[in-house]
C-alpha positions in Angstrom: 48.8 -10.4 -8.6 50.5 -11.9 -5.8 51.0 -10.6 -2.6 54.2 -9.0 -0.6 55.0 -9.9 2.7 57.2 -6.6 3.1 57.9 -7.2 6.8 59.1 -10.8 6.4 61.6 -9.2 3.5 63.3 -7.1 5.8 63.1 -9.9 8.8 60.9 -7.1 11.6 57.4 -8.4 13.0 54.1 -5.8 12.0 54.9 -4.5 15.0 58.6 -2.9 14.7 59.5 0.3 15.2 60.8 2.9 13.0 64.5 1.9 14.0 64.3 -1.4 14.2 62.9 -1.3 10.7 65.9 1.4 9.3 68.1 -1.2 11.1 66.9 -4.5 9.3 67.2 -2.5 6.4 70.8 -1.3 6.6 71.8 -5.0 7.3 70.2 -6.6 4.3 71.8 -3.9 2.1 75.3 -4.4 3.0 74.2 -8.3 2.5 72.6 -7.9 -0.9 74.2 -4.4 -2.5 74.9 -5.6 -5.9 78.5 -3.4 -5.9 79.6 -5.4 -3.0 77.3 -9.0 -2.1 79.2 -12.3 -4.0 75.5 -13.9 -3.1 73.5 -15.0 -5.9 70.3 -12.8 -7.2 71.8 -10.5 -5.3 70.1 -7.6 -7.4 66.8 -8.9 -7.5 66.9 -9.1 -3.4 67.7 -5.9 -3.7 65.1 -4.6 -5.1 63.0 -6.3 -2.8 64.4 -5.1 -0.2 64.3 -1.3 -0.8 60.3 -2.1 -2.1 60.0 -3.0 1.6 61.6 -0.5 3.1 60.3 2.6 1.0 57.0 1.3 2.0 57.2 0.1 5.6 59.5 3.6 6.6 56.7 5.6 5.3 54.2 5.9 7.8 51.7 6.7 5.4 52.0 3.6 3.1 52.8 1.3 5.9 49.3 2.4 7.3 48.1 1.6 3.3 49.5 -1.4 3.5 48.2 -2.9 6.8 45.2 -1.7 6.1 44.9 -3.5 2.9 47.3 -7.0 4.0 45.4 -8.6 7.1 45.1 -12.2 6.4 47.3 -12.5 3.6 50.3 -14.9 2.7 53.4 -14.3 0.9 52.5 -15.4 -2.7 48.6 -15.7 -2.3 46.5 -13.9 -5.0 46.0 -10.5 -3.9 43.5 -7.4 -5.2 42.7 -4.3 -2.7 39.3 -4.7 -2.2 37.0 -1.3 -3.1 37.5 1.7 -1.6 40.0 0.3 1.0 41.7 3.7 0.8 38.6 5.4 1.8 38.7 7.9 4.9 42.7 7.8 4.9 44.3 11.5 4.8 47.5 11.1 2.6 50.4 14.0 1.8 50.5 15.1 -1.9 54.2 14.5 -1.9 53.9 11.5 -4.5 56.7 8.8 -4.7 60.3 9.8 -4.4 63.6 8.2 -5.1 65.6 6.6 -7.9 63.8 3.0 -7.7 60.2 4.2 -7.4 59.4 3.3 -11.2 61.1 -0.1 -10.5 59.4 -1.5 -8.2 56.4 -4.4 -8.5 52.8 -4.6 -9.5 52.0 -4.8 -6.5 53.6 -2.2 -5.2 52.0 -0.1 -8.4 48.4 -1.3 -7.9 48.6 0.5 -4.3 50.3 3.2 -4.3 50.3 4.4 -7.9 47.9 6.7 -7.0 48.8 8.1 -3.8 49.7 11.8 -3.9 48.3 12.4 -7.4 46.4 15.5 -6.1 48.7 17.5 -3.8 51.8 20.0 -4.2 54.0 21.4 -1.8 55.6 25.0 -1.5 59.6 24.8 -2.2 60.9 27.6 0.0 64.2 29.3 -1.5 67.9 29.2 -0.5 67.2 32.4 1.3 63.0 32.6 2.1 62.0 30.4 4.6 58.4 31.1 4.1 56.5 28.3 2.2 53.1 27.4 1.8 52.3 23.9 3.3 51.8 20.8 1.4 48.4 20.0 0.0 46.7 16.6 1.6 44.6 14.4 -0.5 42.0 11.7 0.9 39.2 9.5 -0.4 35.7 9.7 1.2 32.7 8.4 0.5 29.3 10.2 0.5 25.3 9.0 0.1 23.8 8.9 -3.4 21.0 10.8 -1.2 23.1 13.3 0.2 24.2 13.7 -3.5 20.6 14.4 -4.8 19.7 16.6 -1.8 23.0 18.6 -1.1 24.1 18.3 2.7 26.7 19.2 5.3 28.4 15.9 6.9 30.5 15.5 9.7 33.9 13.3 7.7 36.8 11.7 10.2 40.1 11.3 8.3 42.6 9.0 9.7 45.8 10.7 10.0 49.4 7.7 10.1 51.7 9.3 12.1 54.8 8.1 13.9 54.8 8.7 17.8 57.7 9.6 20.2 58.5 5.3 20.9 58.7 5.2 16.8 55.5 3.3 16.1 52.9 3.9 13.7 49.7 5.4 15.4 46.7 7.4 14.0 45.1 10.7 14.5 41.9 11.2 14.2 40.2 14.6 12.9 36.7 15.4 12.1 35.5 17.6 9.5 32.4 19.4 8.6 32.0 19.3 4.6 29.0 20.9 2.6 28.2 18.2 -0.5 27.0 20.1 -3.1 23.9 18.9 -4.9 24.9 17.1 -8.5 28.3 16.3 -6.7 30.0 14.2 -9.8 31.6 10.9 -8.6 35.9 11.4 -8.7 35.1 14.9 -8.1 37.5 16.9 -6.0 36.4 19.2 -2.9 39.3 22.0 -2.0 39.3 22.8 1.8 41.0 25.5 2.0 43.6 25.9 4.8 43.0 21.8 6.1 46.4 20.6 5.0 50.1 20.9 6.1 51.3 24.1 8.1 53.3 26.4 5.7 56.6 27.3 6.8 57.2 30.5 8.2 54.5 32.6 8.2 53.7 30.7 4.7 50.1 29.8 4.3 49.0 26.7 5.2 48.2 23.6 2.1 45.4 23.1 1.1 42.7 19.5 2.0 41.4 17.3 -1.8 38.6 15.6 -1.1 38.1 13.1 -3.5 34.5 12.4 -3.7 32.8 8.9 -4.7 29.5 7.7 -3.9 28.9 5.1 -1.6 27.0 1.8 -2.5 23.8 2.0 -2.5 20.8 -0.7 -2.0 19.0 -0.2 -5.3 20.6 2.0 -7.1 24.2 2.6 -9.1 25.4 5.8 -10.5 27.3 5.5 -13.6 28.5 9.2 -14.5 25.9 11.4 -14.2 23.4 8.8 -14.9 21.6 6.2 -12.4 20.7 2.5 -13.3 18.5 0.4 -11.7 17.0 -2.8 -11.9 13.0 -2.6 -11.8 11.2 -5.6 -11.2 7.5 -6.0 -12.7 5.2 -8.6 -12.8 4.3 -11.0 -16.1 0.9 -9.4 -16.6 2.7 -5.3 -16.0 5.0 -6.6 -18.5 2.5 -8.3 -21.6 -0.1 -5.8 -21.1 1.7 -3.1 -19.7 1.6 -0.7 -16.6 2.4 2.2 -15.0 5.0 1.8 -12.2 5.9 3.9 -9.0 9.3 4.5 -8.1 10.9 6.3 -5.0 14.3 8.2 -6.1 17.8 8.7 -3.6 15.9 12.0 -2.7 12.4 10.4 -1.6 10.8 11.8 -4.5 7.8 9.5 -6.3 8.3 8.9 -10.1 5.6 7.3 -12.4 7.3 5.1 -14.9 5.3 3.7 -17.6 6.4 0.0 -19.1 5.5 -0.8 -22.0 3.6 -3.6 -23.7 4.9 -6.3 -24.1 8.5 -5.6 -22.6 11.2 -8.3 -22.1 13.3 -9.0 -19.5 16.1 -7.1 -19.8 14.8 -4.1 -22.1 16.4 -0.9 -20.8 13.8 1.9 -20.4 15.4 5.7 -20.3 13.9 8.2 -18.1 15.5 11.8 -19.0 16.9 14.0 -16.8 16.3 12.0 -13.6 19.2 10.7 -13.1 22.4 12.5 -10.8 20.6 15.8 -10.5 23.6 18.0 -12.4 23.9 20.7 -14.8 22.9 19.2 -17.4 21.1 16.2 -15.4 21.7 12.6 -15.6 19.4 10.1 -17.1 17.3 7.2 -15.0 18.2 4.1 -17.0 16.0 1.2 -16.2 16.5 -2.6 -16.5 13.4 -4.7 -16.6 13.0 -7.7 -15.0 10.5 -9.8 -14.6 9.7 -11.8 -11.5 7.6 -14.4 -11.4 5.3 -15.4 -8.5 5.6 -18.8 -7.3 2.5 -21.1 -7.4 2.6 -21.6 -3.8 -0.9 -21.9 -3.4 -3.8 -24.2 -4.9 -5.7 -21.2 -6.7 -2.0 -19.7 -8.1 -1.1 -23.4 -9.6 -4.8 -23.6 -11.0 -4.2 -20.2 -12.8 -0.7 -21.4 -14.1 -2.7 -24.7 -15.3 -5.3 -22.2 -17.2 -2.3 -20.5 -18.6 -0.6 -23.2 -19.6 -3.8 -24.3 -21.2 -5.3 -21.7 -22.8 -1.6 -19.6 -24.0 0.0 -22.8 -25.7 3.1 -20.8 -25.5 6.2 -21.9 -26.2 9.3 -19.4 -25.2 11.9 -21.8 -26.6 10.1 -22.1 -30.3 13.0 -20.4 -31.9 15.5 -22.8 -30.5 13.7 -26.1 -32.5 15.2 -27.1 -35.8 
């Protein structure tokens, strides 16, 4: 997927205003409008132009997209890295106009999602008395706080546009319980924590999407966990029994069995994401083998060698 350059479409540096971008904009489409330009491809610039300016006029997906474009090039391969939207507080008003379904992949891949999870209260002709919008954002939480349950301290990033018409943030902090067995892609409602209603409306509500951060050993995979457990050649050919410390600091005794291959998956029930029912512990053998860094280790490799006449590539012959 290549990437957009929307600011060098409508002609503005990064760091134009709100104007000067609704400006660029009115000129290109009296240049390019397709009822009244005699310029060729005048359609397909276009189209480029109002991808541009649907995105750089909102000052939520202009935060999005600088977030996500530093260091790219008009054309260069592009794919969000993970969790890039992580931490951003977004309005649930989802996309809006007659060209949204038009526009590119690009514009899809990031912004496809945004709003998914909010509504807003529609006030009538004669109430004026609405309940705020609902606000969605991403965070990310420890696998431990996940196993333990916890209250964190969370700080949202708010895009706003201030008084000079330039796209600032607003920071807020947050205090949010994390409920032991917390399921990855699960939402959190904070009541109350999105936009003012109108009138004496109530105010929206805050969607937390939940997903675990990464961790140094271990990956959740639903509600079960997966790691890789590295053992020694004589744990795995005569077997062992194996300490492990799980995201909560918890010991688990592991037994491998005899003979086990690289690459056997052992299942440990019920020790996994600590839900209702509980994950599973799904572990990947591996064996690691020491190096014969000393005199005494190469003279027991030798003995091996010797003594084992084996031959791990036997069933490749013939």
């Amino acid at each position: 997927m290549d990437f957009k350059d929307y600011y060098a479409t409508l002609g503005v540096p990064k760091t134009a205003t709100a104007e000067e971008i609704k400006k660029a904009f009115r000129k290109l489409a009296r240049r390019y409008h397709p009822d009244v330009s005699k310029e060729a491809d005048a359609e397909a610039h276009m189209k480029e132009v109002n991808e541009a300016y649907t995105v750089l006029s909102d000052p939520e997906k202009r935060a999005a997209y600088d977030a996500v474009g530093q260091g790219y090039q008009p054309g260069q391969d592009f794919r969000p890295p993970p969790d890039w939207d992580a931490g951003f507080e977004f309005s649930g008003a989802g996309e809006r106009g007659p060209h949204a379904g038009e526009f590119s992949d690009f514009f899809a891949e990031l912004f496809g999602r945004m709003g998914r999870a909010g509504s807003r209260g529609q006030p009538h002709a004669d109430d004026f008395h609405a309940r705020g919008e609902d606000h969605h954002a991403k965070v990310l939480v420890d696998l431990e706080d996940v196993f333990r349950g916890a209250t964190r301290q969370i700080a949202l990033r708010v895009p706003r546009i201030d008084d000079q018409g330039r796209l600032r943030f607003e920071e807020r902090t947050l205090n949010v319980q994390i409920p032991k067995g917390l399921r990855e892609g699960q939402m959190l409602r904070l009541a109350g924590q999105g936009a003012p209603g109108l009138g004496s409306g109530k105010a929206g509500d805050l969607l937390l999407e939940v997903h675990f951060k990464a961790h140094p050993r271990y990956r959740a995979d639903g509600q079960d966990l997966h790691l890789t457990l590295p053992v020694a050649p004589w744990e795995a050919a005569l077997g062992a029994v194996v300490e492990l410390v799980l995201p909560d600091g918890s010991g688990l005794k592991v037994r491998i069995p005899e003979g086990a291959q690289s690459g056997r998956q052992l299942r440990v029930r019920g020790k996994g994401i600590p839900s209702q029912p509980p994950g599973d512990l799904l572990l990947e053998v591996q064996i690691v083998v020491p190096p014969a860094a000393t005199p005494k280790a190469r003279e027991l490799y030798e003995s091996m060698a010797r003594e084992m006449a084996f031959d791990p590539r036997a069933g490749m012959k013939g």
